[in-house]
VOPAGU-2260 file (C-alpha; in pm, 1 decimal, decimal comma):
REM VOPAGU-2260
SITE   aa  ch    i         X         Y         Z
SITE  UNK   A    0   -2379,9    -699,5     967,6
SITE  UNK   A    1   -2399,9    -414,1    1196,9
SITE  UNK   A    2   -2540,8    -428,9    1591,8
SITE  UNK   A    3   -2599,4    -202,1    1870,5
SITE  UNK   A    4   -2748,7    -321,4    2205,8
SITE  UNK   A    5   -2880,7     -95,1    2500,5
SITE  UNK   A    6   -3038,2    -126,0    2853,3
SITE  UNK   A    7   -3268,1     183,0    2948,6
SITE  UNK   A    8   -3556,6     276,0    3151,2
SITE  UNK   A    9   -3885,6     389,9    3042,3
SITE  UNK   A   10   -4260,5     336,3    2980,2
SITE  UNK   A   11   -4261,1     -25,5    2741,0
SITE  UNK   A   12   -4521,7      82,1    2498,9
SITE  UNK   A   13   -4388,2     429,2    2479,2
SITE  UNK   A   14   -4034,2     353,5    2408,4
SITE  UNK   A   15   -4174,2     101,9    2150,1
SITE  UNK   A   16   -4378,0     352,3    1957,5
SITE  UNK   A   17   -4181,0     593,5    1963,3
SITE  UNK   A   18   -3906,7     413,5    1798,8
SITE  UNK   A   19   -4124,9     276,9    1546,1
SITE  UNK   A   20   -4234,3     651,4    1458,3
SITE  UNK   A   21   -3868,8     748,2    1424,7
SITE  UNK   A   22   -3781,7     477,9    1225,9
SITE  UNK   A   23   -4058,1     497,9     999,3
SITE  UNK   A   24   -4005,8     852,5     962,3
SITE  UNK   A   25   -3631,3     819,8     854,1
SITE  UNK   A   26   -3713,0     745,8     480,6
SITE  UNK   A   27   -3941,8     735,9     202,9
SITE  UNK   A   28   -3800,5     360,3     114,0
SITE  UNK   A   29   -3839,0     232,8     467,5
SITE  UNK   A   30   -4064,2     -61,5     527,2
SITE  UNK   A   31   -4204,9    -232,8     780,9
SITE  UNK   A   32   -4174,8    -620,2     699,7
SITE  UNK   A   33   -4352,1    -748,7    1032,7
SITE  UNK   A   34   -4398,7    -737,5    1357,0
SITE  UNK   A   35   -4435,7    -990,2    1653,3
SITE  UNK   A   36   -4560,2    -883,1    2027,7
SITE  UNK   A   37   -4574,2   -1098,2    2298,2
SITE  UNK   A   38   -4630,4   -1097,6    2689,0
SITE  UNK   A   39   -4488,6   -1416,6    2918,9
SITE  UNK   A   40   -4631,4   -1191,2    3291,6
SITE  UNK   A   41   -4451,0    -894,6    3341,1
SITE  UNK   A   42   -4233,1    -955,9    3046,9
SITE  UNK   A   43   -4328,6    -761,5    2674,1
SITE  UNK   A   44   -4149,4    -812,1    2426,6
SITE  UNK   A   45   -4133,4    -691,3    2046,5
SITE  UNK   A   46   -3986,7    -761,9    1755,3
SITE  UNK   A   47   -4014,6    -538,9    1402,5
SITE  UNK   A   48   -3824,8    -588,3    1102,9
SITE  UNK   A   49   -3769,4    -280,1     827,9
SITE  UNK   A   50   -3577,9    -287,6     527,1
SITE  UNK   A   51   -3467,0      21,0     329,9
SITE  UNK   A   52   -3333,3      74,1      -4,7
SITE  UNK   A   53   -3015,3     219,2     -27,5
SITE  UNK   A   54   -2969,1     370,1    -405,7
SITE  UNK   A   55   -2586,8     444,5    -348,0
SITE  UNK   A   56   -2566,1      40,2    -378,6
SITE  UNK   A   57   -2885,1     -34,6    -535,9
SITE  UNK   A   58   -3045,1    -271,3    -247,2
SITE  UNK   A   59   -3267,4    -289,4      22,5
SITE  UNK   A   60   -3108,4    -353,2     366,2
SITE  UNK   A   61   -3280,5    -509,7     648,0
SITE  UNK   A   62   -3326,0    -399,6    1046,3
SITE  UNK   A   63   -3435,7    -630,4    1307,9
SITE  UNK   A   64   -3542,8    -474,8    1635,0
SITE  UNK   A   65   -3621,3    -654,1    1979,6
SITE  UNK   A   66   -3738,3    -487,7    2259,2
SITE  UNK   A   67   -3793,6    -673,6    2581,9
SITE  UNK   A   68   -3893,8    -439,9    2832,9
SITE  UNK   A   69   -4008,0    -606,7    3241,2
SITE  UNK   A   70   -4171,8    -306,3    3460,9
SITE  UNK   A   71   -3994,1      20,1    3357,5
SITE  UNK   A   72   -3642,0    -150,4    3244,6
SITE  UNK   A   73   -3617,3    -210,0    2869,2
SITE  UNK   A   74   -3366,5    -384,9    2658,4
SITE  UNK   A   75   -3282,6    -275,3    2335,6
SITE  UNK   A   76   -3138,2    -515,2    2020,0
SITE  UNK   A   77   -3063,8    -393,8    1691,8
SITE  UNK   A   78   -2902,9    -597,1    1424,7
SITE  UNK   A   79   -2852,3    -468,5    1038,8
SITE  UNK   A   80   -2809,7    -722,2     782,9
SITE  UNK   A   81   -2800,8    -683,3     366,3
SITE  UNK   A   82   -2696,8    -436,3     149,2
SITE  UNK   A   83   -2455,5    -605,2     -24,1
SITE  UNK   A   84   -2482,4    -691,2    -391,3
SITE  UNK   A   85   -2442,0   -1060,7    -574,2
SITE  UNK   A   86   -2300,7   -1368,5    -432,9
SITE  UNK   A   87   -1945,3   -1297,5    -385,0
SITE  UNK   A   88   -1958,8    -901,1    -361,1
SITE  UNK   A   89   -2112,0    -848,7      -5,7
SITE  UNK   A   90   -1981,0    -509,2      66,6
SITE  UNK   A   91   -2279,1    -250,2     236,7
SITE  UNK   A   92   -2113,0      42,0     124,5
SITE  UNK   A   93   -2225,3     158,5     466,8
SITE  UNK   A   94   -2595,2      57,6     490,9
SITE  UNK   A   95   -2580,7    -193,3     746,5
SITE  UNK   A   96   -2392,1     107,3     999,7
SITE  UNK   A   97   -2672,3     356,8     890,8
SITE  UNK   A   98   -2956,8     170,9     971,3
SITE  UNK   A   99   -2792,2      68,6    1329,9
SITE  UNK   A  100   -2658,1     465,0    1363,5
SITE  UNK   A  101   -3011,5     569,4    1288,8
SITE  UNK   A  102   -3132,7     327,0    1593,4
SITE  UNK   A  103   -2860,4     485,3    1790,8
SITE  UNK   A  104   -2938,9     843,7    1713,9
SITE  UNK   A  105   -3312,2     753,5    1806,6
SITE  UNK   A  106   -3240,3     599,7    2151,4
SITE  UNK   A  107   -2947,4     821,0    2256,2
SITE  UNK   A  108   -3204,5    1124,7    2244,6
SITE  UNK   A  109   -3381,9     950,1    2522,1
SITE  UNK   A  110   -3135,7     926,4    2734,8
């Protein structure tokens, strides 16, 4: 399992499409599994899961994203969880970090 976790300010719907678009565009083998919105007032919040295949250890590895985002400050979760292969061999070989770098690389730009 991999995580990375940022507070930033921005446009809500903005910030949450245009990390969709990045993520989407990272791969051929990226997918998005499904996707929750919901609004409690001022409060949005979204929640997207992806999984990509990783053929250097032959399985797909999963991203959840939550964005919560209340007038223009947003709050970024990303947790990466998979990759491994078996029951007893759980090792990523990496996947889990690239999918959370990736989410990194993407928000770090807007800042």
């Amino acid at each position: 399992m991999a995580k990375y976790e940022r507070n930033l300010s921005g446009d809500y719907d903005e910030i949450v499409k245009n990390i969709h678009e990045e993520i989407m565009n990272d791969s051929y083998s990226m997918k998005l599994v499904d996707e929750s919105n919901y609004q409690l007032g001022d409060i949005n919040i979204s929640v997207r899961v992806y999984d990509k295949y990783f053929m250097r250890n032959g399985n797909r590895t999963s991203l959840s994203l939550t964005i919560a985002g209340n007038s223009n400050d947003i709050y970024v979760s990303a947790i990466s969880a998979g990759g491994g292969q078996g029951i007893f061999l759980d090792t990523s070989w990496g996947a889990e970090e690239d999918m959370i770098t990736m989410v990194q690389n993407i928000i770090e730009q807007r800042v």
